[in-house]
CHARMM-style PDB file with segment names, atoms N, HN, CA, C and O in Angstrom:
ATOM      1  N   UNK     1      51.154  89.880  38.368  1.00  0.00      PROA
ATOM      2  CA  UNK     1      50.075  89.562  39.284  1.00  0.00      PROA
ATOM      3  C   UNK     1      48.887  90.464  38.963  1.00  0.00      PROA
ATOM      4  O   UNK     1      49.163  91.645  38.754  1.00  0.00      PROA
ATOM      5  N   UNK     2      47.420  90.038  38.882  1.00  0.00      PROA
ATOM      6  HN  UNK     2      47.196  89.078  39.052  1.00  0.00      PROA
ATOM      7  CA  UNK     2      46.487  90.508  38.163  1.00  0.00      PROA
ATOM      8  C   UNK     2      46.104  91.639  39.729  1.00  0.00      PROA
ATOM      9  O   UNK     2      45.495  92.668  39.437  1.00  0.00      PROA
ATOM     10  N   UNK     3      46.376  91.485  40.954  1.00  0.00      PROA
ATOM     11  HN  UNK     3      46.871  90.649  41.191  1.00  0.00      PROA
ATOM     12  CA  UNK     3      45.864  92.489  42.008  1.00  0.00      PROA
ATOM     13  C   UNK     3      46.664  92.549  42.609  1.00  0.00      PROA
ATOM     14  O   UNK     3      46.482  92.279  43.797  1.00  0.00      PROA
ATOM     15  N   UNK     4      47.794  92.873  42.229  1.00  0.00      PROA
ATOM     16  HN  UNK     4      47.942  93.092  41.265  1.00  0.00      PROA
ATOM     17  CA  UNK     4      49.009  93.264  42.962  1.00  0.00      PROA
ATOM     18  C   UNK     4      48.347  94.411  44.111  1.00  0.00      PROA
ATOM     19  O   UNK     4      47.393  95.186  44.039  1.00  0.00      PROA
ATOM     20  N   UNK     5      49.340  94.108  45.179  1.00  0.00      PROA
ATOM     21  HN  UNK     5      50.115  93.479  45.238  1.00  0.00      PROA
ATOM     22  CA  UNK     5      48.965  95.046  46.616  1.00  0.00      PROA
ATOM     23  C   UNK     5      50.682  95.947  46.780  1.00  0.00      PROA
ATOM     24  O   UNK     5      51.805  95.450  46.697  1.00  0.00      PROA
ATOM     25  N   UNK     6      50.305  97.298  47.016  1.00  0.00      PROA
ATOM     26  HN  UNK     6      49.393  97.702  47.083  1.00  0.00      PROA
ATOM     27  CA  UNK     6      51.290  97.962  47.425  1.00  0.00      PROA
ATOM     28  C   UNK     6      51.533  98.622  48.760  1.00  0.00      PROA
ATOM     29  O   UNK     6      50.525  99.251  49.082  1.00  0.00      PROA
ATOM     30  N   UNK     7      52.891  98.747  50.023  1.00  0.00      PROA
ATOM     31  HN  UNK     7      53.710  98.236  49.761  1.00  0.00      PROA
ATOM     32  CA  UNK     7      52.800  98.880  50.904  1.00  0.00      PROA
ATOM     33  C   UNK     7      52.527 100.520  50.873  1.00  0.00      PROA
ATOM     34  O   UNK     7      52.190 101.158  49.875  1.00  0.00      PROA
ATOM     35  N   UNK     8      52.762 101.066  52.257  1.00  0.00      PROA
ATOM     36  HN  UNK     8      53.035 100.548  53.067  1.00  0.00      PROA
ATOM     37  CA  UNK     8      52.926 102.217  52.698  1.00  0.00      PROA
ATOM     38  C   UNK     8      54.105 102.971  51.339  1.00  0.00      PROA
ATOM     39  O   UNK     8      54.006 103.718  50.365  1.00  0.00      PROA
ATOM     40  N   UNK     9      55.257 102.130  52.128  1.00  0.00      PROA
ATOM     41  HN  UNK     9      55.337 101.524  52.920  1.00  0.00      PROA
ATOM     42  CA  UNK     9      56.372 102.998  51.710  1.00  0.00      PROA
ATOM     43  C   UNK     9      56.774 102.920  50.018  1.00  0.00      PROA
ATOM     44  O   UNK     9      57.582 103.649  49.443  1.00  0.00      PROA
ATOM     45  N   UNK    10      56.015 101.892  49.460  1.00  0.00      PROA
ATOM     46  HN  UNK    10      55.358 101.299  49.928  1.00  0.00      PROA
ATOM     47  CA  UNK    10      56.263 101.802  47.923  1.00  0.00      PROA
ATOM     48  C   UNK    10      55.596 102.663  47.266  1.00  0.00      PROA
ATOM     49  O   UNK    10      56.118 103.185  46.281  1.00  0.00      PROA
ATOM     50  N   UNK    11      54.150 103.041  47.707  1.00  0.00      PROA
ATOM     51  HN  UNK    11      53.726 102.617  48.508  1.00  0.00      PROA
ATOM     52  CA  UNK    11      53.670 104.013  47.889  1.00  0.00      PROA
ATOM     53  C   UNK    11      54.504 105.805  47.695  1.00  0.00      PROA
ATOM     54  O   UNK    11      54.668 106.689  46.854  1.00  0.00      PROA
ATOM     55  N   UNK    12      54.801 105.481  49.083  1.00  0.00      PROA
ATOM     56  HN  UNK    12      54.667 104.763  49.766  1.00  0.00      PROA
ATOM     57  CA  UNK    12      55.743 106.645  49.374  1.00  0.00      PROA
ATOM     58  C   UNK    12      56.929 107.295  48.423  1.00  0.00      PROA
ATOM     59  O   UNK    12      57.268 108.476  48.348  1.00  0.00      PROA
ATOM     60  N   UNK    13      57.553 105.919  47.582  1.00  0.00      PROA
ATOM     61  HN  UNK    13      57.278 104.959  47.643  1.00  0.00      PROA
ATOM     62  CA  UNK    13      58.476 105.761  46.623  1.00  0.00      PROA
ATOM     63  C   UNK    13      58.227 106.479  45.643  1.00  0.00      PROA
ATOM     64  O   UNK    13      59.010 107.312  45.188  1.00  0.00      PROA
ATOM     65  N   UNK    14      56.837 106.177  45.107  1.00  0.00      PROA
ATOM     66  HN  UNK    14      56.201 105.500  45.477  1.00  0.00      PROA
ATOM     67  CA  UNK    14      55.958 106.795  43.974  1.00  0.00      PROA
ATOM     68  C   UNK    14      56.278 108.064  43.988  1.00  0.00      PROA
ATOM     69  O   UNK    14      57.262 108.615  43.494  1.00  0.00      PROA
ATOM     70  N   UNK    15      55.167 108.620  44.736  1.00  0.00      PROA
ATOM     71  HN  UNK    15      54.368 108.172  45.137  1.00  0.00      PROA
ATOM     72  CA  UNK    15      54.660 109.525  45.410  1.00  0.00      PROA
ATOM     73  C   UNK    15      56.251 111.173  45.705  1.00  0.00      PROA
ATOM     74  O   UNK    15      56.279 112.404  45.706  1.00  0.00      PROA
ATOM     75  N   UNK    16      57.031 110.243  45.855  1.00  0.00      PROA
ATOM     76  HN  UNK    16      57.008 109.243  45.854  1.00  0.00      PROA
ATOM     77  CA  UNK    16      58.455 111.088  46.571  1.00  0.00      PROA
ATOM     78  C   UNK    16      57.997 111.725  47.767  1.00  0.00      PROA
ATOM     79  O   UNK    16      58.208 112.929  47.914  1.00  0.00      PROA
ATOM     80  N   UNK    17      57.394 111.059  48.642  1.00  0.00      PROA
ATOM     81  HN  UNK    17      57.223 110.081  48.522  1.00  0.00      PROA
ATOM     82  CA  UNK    17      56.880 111.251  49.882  1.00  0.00      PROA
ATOM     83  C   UNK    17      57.455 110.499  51.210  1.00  0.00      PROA
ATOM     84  O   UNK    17      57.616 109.281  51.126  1.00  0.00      PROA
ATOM     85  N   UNK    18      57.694 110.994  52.124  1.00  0.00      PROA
ATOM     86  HN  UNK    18      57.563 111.983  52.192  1.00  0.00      PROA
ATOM     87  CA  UNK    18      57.999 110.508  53.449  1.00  0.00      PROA
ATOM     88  C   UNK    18      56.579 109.408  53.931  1.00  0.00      PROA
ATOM     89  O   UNK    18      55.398 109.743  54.026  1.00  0.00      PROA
ATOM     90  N   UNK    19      57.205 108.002  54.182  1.00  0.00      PROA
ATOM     91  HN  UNK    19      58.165 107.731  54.105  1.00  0.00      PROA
ATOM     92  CA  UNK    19      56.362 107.341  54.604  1.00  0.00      PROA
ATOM     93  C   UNK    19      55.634 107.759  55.611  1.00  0.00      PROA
ATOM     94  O   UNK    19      54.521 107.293  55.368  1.00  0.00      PROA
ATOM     95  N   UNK    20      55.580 108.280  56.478  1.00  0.00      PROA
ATOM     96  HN  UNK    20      56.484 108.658  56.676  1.00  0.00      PROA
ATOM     97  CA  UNK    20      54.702 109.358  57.295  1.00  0.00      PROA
ATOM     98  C   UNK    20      53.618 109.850  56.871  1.00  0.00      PROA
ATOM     99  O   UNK    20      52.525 109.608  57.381  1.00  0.00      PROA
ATOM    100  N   UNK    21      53.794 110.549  55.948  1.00  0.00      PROA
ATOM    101  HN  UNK    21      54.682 110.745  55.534  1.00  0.00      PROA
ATOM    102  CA  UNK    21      53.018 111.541  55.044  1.00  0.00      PROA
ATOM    103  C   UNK    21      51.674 110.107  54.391  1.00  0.00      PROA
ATOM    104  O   UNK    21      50.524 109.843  54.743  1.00  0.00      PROA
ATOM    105  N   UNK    22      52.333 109.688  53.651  1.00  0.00      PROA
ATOM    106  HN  UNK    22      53.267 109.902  53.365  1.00  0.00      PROA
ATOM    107  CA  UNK    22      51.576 108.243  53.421  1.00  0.00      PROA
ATOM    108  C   UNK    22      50.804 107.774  54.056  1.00  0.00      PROA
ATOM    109  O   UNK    22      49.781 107.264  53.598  1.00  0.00      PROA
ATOM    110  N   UNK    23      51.314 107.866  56.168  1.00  0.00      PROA
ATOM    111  HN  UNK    23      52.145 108.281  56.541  1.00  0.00      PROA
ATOM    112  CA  UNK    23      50.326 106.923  56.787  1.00  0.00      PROA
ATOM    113  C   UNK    23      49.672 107.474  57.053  1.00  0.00      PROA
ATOM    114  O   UNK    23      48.684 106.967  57.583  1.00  0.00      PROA
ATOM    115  N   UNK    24      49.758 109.120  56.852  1.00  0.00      PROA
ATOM    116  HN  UNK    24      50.561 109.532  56.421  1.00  0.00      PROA
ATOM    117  CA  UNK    24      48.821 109.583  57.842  1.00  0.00      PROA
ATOM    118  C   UNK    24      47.547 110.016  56.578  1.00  0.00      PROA
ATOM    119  O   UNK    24      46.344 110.164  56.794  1.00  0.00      PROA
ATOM    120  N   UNK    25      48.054 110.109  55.649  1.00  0.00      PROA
ATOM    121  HN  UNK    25      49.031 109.989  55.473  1.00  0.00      PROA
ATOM    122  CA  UNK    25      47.272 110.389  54.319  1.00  0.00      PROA
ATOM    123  C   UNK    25      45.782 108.875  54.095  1.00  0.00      PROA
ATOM    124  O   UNK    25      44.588 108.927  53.800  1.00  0.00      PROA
ATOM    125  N   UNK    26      46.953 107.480  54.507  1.00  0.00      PROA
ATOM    126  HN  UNK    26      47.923 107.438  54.747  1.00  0.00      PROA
ATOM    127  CA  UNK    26      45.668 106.160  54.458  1.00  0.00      PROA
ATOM    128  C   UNK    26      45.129 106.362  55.995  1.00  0.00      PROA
ATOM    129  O   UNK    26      44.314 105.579  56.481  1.00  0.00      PROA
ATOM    130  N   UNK    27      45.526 107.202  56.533  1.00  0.00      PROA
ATOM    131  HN  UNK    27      46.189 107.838  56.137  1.00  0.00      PROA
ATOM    132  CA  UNK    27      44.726 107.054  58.471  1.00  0.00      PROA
ATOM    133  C   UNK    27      43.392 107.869  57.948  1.00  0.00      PROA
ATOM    134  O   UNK    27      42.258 107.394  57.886  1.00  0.00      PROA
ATOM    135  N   UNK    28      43.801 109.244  57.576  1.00  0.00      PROA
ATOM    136  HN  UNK    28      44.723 109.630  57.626  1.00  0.00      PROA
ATOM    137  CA  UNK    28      42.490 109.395  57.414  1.00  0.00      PROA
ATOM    138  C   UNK    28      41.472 109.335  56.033  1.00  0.00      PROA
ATOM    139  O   UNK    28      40.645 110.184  55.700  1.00  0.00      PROA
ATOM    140  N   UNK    29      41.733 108.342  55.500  1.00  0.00      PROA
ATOM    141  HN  UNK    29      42.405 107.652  55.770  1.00  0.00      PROA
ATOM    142  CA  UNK    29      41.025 108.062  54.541  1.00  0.00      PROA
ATOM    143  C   UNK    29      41.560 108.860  52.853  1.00  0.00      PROA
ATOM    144  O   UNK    29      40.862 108.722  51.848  1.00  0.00      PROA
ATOM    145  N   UNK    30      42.785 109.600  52.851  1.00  0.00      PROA
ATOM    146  HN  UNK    30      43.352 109.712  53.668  1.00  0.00      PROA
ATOM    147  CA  UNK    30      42.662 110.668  51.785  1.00  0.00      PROA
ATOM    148  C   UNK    30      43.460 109.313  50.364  1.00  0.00      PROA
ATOM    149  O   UNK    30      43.939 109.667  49.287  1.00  0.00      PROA
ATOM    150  N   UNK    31      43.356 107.857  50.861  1.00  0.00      PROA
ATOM    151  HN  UNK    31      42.967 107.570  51.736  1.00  0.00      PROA
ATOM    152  CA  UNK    31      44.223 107.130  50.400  1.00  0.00      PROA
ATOM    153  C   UNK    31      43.336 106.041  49.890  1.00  0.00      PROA
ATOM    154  O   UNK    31      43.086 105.483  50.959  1.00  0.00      PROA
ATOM    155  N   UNK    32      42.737 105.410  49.046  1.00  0.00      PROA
ATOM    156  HN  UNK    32      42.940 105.863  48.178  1.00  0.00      PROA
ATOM    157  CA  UNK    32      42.263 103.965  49.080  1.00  0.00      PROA
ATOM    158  C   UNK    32      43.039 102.834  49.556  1.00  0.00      PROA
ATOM    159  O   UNK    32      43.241 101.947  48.726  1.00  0.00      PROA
ATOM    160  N   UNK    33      43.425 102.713  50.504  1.00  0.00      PROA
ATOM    161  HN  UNK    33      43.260 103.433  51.178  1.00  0.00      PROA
ATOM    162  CA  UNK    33      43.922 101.874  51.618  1.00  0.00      PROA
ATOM    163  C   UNK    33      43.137 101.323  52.256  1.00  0.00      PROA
ATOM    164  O   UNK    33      41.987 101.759  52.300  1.00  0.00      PROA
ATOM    165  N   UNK    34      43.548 100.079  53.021  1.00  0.00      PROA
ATOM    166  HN  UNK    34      44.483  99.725  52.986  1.00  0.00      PROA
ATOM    167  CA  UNK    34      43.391  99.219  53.901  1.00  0.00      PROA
ATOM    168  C   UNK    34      44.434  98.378  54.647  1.00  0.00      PROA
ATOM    169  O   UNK    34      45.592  98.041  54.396  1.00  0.00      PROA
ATOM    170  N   UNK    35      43.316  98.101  55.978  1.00  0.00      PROA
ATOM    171  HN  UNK    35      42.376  98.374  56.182  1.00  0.00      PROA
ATOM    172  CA  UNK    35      44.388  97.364  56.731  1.00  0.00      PROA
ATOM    173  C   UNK    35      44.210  95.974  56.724  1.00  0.00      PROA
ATOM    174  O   UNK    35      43.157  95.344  56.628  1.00  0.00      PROA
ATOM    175  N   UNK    36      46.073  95.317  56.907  1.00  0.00      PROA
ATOM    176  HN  UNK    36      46.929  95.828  56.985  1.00  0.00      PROA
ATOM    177  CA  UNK    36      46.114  93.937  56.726  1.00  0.00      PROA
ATOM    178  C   UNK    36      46.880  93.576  58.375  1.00  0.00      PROA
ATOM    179  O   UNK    36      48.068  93.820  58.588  1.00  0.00      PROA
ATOM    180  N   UNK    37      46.272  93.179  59.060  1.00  0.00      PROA
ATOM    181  HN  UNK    37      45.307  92.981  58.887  1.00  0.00      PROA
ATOM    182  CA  UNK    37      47.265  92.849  60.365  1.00  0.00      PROA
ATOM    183  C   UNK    37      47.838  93.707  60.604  1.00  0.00      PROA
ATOM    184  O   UNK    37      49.062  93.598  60.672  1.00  0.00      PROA
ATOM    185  N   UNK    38      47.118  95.105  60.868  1.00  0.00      PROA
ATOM    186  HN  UNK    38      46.124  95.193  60.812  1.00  0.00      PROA
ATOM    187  CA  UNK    38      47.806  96.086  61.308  1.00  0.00      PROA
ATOM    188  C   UNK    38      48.284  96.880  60.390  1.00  0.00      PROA
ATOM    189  O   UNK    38      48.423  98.088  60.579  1.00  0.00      PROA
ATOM    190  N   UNK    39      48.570  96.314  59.356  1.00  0.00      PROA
ATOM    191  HN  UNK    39      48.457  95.333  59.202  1.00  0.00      PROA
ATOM    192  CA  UNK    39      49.561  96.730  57.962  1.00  0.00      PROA
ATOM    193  C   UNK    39      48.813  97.372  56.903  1.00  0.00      PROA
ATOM    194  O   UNK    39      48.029  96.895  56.083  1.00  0.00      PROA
ATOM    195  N   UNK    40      49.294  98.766  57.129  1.00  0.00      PROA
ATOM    196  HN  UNK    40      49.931  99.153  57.796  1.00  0.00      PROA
ATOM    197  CA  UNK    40      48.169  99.101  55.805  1.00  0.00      PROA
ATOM    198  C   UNK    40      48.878  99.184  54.430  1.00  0.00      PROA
ATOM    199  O   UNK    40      50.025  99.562  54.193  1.00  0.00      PROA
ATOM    200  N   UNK    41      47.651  98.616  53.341  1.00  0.00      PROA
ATOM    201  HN  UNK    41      46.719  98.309  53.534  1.00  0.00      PROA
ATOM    202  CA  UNK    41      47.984  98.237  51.587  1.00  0.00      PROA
ATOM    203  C   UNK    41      47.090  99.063  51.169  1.00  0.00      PROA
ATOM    204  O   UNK    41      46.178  99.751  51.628  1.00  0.00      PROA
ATOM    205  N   UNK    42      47.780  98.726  49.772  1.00  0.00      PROA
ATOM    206  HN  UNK    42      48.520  98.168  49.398  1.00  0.00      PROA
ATOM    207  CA  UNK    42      46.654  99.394  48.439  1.00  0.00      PROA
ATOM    208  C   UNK    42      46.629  99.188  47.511  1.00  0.00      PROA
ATOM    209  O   UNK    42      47.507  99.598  46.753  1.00  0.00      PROA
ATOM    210  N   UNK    43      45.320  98.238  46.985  1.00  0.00      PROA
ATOM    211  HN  UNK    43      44.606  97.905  47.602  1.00  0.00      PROA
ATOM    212  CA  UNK    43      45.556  97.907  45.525  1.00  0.00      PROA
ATOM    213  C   UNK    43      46.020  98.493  44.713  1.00  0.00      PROA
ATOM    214  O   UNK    43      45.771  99.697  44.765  1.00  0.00      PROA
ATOM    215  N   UNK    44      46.953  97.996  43.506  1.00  0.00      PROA
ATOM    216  HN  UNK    44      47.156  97.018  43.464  1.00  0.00      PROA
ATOM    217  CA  UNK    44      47.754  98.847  42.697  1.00  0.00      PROA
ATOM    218  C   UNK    44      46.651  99.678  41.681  1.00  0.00      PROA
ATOM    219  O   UNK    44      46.814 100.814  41.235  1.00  0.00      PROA
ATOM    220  N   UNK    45      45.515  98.800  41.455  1.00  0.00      PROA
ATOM    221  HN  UNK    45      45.382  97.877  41.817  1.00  0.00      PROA
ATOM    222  CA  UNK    45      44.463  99.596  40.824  1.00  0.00      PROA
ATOM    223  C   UNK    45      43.687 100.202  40.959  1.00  0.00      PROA
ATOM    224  O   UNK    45      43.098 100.653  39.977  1.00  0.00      PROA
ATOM    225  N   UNK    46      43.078 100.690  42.969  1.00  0.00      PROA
ATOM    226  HN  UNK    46      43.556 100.324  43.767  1.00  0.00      PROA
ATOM    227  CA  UNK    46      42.892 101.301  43.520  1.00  0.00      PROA
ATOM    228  C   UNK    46      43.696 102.933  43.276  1.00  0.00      PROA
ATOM    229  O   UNK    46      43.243 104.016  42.908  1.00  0.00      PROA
ATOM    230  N   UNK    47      45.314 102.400  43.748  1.00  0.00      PROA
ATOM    231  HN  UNK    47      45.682 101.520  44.047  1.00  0.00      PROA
ATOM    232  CA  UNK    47      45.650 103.565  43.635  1.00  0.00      PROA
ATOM    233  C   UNK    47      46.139 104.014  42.469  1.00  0.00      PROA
ATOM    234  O   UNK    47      46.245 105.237  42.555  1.00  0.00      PROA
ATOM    235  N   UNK    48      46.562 103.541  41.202  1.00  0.00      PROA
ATOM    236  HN  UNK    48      46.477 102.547  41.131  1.00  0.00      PROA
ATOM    237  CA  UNK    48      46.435 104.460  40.203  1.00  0.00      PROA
ATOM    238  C   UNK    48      44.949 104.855  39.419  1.00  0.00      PROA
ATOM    239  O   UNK    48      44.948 105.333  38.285  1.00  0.00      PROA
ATOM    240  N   UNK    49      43.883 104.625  40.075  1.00  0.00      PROA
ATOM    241  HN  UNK    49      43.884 104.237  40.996  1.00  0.00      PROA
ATOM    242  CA  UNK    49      42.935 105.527  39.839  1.00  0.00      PROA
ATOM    243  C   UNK    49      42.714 106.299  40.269  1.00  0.00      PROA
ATOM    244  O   UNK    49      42.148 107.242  39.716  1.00  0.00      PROA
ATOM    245  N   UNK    50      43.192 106.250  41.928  1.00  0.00      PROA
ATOM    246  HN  UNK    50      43.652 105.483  42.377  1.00  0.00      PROA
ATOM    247  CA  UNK    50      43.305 107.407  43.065  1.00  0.00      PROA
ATOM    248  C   UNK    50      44.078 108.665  42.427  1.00  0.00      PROA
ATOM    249  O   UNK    50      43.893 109.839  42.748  1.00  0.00      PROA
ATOM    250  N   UNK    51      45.171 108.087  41.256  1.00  0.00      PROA
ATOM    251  HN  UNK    51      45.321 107.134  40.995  1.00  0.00      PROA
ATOM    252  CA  UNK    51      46.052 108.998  40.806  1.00  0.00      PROA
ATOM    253  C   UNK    51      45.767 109.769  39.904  1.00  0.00      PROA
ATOM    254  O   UNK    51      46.167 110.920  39.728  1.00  0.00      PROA
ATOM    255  N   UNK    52      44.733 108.868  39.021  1.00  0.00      PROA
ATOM    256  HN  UNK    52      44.408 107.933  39.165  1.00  0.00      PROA
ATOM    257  CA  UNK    52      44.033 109.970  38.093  1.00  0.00      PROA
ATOM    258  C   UNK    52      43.345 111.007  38.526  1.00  0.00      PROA
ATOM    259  O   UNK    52      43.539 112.192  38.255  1.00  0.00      PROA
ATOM    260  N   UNK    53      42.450 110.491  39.274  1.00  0.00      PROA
ATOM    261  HN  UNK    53      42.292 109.529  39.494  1.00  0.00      PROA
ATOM    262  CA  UNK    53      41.416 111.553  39.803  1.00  0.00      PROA
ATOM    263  C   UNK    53      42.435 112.692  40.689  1.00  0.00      PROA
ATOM    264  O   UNK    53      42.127 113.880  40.591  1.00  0.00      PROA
ATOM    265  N   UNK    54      43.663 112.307  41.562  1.00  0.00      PROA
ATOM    266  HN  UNK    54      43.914 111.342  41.641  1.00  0.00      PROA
ATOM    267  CA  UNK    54      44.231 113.376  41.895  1.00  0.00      PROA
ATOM    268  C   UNK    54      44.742 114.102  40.481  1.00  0.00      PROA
ATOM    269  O   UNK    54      44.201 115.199  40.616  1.00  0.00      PROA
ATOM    270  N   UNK    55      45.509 114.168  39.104  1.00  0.00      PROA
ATOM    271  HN  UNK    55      45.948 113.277  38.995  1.00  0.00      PROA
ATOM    272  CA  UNK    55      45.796 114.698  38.406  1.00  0.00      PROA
ATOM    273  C   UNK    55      44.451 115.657  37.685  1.00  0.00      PROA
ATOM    274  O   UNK    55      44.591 116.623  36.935  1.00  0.00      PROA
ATOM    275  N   UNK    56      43.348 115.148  38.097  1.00  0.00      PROA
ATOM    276  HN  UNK    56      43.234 114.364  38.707  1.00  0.00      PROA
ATOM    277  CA  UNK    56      42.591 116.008  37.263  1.00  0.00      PROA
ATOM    278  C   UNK    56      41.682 117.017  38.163  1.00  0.00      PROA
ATOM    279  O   UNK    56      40.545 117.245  37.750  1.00  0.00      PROA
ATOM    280  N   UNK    57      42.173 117.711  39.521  1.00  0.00      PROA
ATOM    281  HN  UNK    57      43.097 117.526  39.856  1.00  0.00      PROA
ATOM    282  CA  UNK    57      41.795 117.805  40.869  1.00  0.00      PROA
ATOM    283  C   UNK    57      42.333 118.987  40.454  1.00  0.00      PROA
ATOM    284  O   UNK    57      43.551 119.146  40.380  1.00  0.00      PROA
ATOM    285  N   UNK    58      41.094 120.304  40.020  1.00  0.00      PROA
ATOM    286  HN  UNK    58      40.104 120.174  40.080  1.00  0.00      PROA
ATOM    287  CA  UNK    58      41.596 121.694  39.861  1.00  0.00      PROA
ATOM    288  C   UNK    58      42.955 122.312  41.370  1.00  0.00      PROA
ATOM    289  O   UNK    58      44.019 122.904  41.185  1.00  0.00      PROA
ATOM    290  N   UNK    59      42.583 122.047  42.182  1.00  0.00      PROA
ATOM    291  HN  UNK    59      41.719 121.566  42.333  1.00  0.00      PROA
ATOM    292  CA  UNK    59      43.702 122.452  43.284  1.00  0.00      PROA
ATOM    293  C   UNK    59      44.373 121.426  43.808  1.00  0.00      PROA
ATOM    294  O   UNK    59      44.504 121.275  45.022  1.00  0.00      PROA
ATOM    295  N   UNK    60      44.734 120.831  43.139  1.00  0.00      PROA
ATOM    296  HN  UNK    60      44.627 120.954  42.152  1.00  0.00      PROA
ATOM    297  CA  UNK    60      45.730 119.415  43.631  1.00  0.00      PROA
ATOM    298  C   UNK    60      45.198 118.913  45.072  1.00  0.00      PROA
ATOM    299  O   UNK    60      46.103 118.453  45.768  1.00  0.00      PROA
ATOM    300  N   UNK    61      43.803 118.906  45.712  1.00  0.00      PROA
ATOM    301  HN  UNK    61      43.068 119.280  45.146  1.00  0.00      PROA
ATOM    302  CA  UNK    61      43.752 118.353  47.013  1.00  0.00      PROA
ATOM    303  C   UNK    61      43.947 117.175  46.831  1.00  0.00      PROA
ATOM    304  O   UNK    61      44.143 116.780  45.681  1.00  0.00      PROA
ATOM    305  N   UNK    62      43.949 116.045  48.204  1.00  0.00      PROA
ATOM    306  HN  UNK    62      43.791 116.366  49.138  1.00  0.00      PROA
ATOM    307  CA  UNK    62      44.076 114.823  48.087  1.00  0.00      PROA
ATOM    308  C   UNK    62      42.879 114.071  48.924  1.00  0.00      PROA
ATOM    309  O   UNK    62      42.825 112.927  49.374  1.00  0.00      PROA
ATOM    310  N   UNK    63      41.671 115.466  48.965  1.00  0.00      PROA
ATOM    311  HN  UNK    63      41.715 116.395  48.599  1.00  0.00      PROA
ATOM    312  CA  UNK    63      40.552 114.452  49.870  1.00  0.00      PROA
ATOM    313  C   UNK    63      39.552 113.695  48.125  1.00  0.00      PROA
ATOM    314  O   UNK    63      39.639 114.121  46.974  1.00  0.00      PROA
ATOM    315  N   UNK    64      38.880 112.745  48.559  1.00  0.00      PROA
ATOM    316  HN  UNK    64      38.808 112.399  49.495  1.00  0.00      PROA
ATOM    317  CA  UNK    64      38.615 112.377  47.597  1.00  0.00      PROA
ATOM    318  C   UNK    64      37.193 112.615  46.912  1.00  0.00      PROA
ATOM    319  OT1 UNK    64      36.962 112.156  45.793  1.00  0.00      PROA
TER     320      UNK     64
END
């Protein structure tokens, strides 16, 4: 799929993170997320760019 969408917790999977950590990370914005019916996603190409820019983030923060 050319824009595959990923949930919270697949996310979380990645990540080796508690889905928690995840929601509260897309609540306040530290995530390129959005909400779908309540449900928050994230483009898969959203977030592995999110991922680069975190790998190249002299102190590993996650604001963006």
């Amino acid at each position: 799929m050319a824009d595959e969408i990923l949930t919270i917790q697949e996310i979380a999977a990645i990540l080796k993170l508690a889905d928690k950590t995840v929601y509260s990370m897309a609540q306040a914005g530290e995530l390129p997320a959005f909400k779908v019916r309540g449900q928050w996603r994230v483009r898969r190409v959203d977030f592995e760019a999110w991922m680069e820019r975190q790998a190249r983030r002299p102190n590993g923060s996650t604001m963006p």
